[in-house]
MARLO-755457 format. One record per residue: x, y, z of N, C-alpha, C in turn; residue number from 1. Coordinates in pm, 1 decimal. Each point is the difference from the previous one (the first is absolute). Layout:
N
+----------+----------+----------+----------+----------+----------+----------+----------+----------+-----+
|      n_u |      n_v |      n_w |     ca_u |     ca_v |     ca_w |      c_u |      c_v |      c_w | num |
+----------+----------+----------+----------+----------+----------+----------+----------+----------+-----+
|        X |        Y |        Z |        X |        Y |        Z |        X |        Y |        Z | NUM |
...
+----------+----------+----------+----------+----------+----------+----------+----------+----------+-----+
END
This chain:
72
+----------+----------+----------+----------+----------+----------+----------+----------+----------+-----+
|      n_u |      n_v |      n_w |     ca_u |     ca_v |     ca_w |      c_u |      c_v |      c_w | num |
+----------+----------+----------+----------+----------+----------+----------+----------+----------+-----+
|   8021.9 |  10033.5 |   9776.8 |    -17.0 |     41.6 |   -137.5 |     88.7 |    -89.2 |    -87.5 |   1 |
|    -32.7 |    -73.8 |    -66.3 |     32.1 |    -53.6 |   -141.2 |    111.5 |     44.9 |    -77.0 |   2 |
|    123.8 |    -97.1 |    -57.8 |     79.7 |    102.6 |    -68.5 |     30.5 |   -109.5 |   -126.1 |   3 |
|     34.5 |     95.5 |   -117.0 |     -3.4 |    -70.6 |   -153.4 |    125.4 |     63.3 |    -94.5 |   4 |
|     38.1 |    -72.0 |    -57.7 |    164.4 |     63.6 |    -89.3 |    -47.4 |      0.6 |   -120.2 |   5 |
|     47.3 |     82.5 |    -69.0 |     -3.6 |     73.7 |   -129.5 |    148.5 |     -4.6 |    -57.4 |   6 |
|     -8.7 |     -1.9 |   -119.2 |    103.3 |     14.3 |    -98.3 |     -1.2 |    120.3 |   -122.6 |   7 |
|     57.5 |     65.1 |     15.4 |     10.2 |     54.9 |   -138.3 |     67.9 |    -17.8 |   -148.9 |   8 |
|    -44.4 |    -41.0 |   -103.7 |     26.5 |    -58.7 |    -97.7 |     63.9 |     83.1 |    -44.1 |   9 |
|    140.7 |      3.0 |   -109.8 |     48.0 |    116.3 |   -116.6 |    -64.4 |    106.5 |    -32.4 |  10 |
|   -123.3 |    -63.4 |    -24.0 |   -100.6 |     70.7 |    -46.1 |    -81.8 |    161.9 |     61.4 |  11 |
|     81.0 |    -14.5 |    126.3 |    -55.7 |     59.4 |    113.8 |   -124.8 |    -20.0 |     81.6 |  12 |
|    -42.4 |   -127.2 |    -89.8 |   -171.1 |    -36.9 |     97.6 |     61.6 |    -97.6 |    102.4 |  13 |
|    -52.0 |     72.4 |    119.9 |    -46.0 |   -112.0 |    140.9 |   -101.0 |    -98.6 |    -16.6 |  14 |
|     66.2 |   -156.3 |     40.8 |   -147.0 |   -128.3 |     13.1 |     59.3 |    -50.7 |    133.4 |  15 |
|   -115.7 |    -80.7 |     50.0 |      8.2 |    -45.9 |    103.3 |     99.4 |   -126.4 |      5.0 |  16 |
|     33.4 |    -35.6 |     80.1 |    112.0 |   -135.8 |     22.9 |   -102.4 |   -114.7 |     19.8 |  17 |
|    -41.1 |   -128.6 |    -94.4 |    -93.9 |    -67.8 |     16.3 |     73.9 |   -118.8 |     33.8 |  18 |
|    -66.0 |   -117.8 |     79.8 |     95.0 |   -109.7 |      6.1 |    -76.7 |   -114.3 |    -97.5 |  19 |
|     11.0 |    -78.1 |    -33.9 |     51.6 |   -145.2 |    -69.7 |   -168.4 |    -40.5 |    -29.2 |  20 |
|    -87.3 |     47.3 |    125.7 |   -160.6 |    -25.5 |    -73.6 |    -57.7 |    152.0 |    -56.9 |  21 |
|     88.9 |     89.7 |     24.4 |    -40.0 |     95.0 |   -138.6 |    -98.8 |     96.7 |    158.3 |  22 |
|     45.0 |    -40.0 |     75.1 |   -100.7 |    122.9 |    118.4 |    119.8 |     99.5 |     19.0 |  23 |
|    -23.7 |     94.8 |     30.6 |    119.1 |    146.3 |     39.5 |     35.5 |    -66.9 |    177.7 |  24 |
|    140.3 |     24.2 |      9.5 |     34.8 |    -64.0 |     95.1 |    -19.2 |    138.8 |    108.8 |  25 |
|    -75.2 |    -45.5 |    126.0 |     22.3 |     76.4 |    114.4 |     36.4 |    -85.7 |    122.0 |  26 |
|     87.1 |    129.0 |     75.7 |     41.0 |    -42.4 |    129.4 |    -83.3 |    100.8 |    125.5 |  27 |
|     38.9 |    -92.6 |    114.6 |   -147.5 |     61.9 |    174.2 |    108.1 |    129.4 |     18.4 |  28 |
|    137.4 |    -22.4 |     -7.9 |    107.3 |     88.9 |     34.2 |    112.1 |     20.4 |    -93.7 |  29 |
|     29.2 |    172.6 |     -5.9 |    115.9 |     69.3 |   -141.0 |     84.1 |   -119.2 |     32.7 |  30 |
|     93.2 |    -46.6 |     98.7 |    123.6 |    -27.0 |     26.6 |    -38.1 |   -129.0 |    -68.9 |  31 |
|    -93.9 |    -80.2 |    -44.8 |     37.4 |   -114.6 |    -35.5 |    -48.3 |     82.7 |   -137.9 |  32 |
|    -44.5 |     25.3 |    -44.7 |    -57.1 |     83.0 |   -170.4 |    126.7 |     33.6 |    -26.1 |  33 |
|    107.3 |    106.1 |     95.2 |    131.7 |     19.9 |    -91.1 |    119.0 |   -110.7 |      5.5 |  34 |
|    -23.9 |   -139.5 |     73.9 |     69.1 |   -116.1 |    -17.1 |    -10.4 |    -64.1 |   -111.9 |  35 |
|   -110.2 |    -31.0 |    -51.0 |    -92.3 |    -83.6 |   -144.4 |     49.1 |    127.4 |   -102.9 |  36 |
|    -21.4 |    120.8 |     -2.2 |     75.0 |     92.6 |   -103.3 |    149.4 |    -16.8 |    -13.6 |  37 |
|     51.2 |    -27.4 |     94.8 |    186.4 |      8.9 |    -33.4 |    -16.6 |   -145.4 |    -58.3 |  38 |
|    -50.6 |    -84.8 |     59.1 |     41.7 |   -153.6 |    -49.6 |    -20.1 |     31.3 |    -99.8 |  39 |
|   -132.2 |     28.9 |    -44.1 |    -64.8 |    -48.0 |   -182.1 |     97.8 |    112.7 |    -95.3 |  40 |
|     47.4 |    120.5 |     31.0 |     58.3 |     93.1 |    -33.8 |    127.3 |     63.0 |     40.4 |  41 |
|     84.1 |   -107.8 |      9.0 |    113.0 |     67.4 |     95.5 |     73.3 |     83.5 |    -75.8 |  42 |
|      1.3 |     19.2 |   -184.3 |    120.6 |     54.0 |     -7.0 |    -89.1 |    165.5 |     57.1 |  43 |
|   -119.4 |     16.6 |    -81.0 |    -64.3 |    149.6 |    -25.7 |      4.0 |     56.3 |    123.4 |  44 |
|      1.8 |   -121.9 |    122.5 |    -22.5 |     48.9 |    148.0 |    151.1 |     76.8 |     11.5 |  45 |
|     67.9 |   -103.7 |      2.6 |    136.2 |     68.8 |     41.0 |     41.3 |    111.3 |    -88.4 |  46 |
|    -53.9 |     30.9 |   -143.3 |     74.3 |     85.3 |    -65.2 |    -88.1 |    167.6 |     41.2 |  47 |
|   -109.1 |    -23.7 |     93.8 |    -64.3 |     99.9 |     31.3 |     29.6 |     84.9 |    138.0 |  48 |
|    103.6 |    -74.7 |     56.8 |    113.5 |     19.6 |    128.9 |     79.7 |    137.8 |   -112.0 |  49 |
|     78.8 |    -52.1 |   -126.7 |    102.5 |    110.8 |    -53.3 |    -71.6 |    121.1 |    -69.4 |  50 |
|   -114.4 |    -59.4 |    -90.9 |    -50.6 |     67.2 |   -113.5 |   -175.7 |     27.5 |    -23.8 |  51 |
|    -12.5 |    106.6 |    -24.2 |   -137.7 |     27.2 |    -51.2 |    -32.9 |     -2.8 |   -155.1 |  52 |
|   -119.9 |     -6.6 |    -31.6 |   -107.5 |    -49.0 |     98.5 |    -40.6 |    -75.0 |     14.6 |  53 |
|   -123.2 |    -57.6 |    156.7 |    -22.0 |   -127.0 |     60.0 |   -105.3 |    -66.2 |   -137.5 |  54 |
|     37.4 |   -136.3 |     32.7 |    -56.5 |    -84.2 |   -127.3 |    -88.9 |    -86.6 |    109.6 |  55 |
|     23.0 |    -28.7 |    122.6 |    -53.3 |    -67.7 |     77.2 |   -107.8 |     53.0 |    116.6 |  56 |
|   -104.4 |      1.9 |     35.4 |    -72.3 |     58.9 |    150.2 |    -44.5 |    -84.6 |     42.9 |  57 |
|    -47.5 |     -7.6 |    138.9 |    -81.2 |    -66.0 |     85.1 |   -112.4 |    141.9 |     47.5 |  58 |
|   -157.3 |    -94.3 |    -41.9 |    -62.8 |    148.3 |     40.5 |   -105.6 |    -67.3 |    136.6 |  59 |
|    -50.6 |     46.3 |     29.7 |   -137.0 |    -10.0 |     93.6 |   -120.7 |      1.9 |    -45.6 |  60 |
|    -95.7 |   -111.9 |     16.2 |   -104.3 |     -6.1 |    -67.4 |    -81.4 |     28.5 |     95.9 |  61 |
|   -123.7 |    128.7 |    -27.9 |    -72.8 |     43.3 |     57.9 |   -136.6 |    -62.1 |    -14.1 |  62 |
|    -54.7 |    -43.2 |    109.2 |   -106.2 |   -130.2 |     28.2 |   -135.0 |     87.4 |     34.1 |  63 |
|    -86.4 |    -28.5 |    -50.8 |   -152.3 |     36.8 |     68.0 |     48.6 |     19.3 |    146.3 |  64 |
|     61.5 |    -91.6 |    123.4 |     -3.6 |     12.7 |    121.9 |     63.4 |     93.9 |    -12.3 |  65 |
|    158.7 |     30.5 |    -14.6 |     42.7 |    105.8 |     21.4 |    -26.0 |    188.5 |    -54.1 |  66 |
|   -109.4 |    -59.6 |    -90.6 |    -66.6 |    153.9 |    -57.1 |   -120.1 |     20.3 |    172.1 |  67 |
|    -88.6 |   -100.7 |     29.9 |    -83.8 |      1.2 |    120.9 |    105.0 |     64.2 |    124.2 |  68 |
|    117.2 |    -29.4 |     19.9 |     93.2 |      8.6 |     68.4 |     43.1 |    161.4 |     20.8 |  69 |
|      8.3 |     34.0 |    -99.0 |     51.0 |    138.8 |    -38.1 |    -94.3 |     64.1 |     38.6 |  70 |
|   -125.0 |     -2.3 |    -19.1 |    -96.2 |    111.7 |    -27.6 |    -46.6 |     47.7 |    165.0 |  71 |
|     34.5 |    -99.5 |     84.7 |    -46.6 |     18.4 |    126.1 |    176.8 |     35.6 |     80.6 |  72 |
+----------+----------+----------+----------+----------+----------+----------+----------+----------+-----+
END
């Protein structure tokens, strides 16, 4: 399953983390999705260790296969 980082703006709206050609960046595995989040975001990462609330997620993107997956 697919994984993609989000940001939450001041504003309180969540957008996706896009890279440099403007596509939303995904990773095959979380552990490298929450590596590329601390780099691009280290202070919000680390300040979400002391303080709420999270400004940063890594979520799971749910795929046609893995909906086929589920149902059986």
């Amino acid at each position: 399953m697919p994984f993609k980082l989000e940001v939450q703006e001041e504003n309180g709206l969540w957008h996706d983390v896009r890279g440099a050609d403007g596509k939303v960046l995904t990773f095959a595995k979380e552990p490298e999705a929450r590596a590329k989040l601390a780099e691009l975001y280290p202070i919000l990462v680390q300040m979400e260790k002391f303080a709420a609330p999270k400004r940063t997620r890594v979520i799971s993107i749910w795929t046609e296969q893995d909906d086929e997956n589920w149902k059986t």
